[in-house]
N, C-alpha and C positions, 0 to 999 in steps of 0.2 A: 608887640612882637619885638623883640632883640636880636640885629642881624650886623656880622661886620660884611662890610660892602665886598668884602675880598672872598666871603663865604662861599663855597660851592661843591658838588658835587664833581668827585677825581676820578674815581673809576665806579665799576659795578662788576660784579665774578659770581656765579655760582659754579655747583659741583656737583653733576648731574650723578657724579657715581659715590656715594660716601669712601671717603681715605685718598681716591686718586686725584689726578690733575685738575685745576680751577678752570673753568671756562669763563675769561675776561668777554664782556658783550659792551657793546657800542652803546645798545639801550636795551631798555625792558618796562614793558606792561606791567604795572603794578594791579592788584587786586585786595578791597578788602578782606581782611581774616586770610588772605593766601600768601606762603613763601612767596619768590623770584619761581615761573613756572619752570618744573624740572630740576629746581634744584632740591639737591639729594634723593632725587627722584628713585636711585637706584644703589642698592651697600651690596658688598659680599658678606654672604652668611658663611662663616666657619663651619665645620664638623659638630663642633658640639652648641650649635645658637639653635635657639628654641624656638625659631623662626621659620611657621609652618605655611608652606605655598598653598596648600589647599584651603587655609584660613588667613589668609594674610592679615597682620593687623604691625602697627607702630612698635617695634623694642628697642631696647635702650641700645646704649653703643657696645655694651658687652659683647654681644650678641652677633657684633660684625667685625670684621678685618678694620684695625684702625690704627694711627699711628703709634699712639702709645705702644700700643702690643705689639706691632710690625712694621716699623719703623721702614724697614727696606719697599714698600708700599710707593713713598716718594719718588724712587727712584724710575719709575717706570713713566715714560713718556707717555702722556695722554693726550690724544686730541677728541672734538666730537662737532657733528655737524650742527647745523644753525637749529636745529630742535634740540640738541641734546641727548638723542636716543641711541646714537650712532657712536660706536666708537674705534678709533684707530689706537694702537699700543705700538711703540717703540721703546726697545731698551739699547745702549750704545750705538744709535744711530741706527739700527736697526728693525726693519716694521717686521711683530708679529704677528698683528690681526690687525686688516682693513675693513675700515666700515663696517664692523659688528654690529648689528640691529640690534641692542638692547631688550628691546622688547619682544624678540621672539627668543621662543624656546628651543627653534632649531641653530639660531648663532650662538647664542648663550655658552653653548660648553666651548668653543673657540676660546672665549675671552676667563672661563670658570682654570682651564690648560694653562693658559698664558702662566694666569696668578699663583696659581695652587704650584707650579716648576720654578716661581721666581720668591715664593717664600718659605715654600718648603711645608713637607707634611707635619712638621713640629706647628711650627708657627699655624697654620689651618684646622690642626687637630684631624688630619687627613681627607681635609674635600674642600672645596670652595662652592658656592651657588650663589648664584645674582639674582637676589631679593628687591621685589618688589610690590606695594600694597596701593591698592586704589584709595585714594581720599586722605593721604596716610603720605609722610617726609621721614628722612632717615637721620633729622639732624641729632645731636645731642639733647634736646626736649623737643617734647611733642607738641608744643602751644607751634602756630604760623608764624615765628617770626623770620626779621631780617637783620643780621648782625652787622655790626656799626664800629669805625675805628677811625677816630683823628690822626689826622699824620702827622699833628704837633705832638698829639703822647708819644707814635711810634718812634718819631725824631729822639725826643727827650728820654724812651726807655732805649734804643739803642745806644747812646751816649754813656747810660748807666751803664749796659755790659759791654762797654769798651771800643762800639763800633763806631765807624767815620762814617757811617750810612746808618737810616729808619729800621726801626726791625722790619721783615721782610713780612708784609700783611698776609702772606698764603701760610704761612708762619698759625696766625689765629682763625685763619679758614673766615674772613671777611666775604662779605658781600657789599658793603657798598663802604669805601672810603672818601670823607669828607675833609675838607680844609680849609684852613680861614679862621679856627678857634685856637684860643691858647691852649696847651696841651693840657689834659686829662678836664678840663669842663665839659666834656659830654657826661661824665659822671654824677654831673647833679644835673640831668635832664630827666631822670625818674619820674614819671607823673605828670609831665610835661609833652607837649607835642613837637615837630619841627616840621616845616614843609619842605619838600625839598622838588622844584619846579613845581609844576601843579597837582602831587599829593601832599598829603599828610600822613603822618606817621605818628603811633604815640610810644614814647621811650616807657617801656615799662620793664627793665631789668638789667642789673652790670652783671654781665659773666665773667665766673671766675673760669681761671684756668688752669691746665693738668699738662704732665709731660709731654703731649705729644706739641707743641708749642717748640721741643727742644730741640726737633728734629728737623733737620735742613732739607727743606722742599724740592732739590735737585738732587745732593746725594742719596738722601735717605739717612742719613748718620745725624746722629744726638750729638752736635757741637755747640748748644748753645743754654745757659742754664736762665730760662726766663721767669718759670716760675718761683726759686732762690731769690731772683735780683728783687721780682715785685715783693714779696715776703718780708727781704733784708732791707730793701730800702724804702717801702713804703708802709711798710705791715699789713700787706694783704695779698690776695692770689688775682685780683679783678683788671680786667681788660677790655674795653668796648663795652657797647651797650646793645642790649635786644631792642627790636621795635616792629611792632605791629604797625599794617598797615588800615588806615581809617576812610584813608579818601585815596582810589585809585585813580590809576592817569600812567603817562609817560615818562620814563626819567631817560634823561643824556647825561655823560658827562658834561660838566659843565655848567648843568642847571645850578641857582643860587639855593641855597640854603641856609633857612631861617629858624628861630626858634620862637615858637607861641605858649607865653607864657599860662 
């Protein structure tokens, strides 16, 4: 195994609702073959997603409200309670739904109102509905993984487009930020495992990435060209890595992070 002693686990986030706010967690339950629990647990289905409640099953990102397409999505303040089911909405300081239960069908249209008047009948193709499928994540592939970002590359790709600060990780919809590597070496962890406290993980994929990367997680506005930069100056679209979980257990921030080769 090949470990720098400085190595460790920085944060962890999922996103219980696909396109809106990151929910940062202290810890998390890992489980083999399963996401972080809850996350993307829950997307909006557009007007025209093919995304049938009486059959729920996994589709792709087309199919939901997401930033590429609805950039003004970011903009909406989200909070959600310690499962993740619950959701509070504030837009300019303002709360529009408290403590939405996600999971019932009677709070549901609260939160379907909120979204459908804050991006408009274009952009929803005229309806919003909060999808959700048993056994089933709503991330951008359907394999369990958990996506992964060195904050040496984000340091080193923010500096390419021009910033004094890391690119902002809610930016590539992370879930667990690590540090202590030289920037962009988690990209030959492909095929390889890393532990991180007491799981393991096996890196089995770099993702590439798409516009909504460009879109600033506070305003909602496309100020930022990420995927040009990685293109122009590296020649490719890739960023972080996926990784399944192989051996579950508890992760903190904090815990070290090793790689087994």
């Amino acid at each position: 195994m090949t470990m720098d002693l400085d190595a460790s686990l920085l944060s962890i986030t999922r996103f219980p609702v696909k396109g809106l706010t990151p929910q940062p967690l202290d810890a998390a339950q890992l489980t083999p073959d399963q996401p972080i629990a809850n996350d993307r647990r829950f997307a909006l289905a557009h007007g025209g997603s093919a995304f049938d409640a009486a059959a729920p099953a996994f589709q792709k990102k087309a199919h939901f409200l997401t930033w590429i397409r609805n950039p003004p999505l970011a903009a909406l303040d989200c909070s959600f309670d310690a499962d993740g089911t619950k959701i509070t909405i504030r837009k300019d300081g303002k709360v529009l739904v408290q403590d939405a239960d996600l999971t019932s069908p009677l709070s549901r249209p609260a939160v379907e109102k909120v979204v459908l008047e804050h991006i408009g009948a274009e952009g929803t193709r005229g309806s919003v509905k909060v999808a959700e499928a048993p056994n089933a994540w709503f991330a951008d592939v359907p394999a369990p993984y958990l996506s992964i970002q060195n904050t040496a590359t984000l340091a080193e790709l923010g500096r390419k487009l021009g910033q004094t600060e890391p690119l902002d990780s809610r930016r590539l919809r992370a879930n667990l930020v690590i540090g202590g590597f030289p920037a962009w070496e988690e990209m030959q962890w492909v095929g390889s495992q890393i532990e991180i406290g007491e799981t393991v993980l096996a890196v089995e994929a770099v993702i590439g990435r798409c516009l909504a990367t460009h879109v600033n997680p506070d305003s909602g506005v496309q100020d930022t060209d990420v995927v040009g930069t990685l293109n122009g100056v590296y020649g490719h679209n890739k960023c972080g890595v996926y990784a399944r979980v192989v051996k579950g257990g508890r992760i903190r921030p904090g815990d070290r992070v090793g790689r087994i080769l």
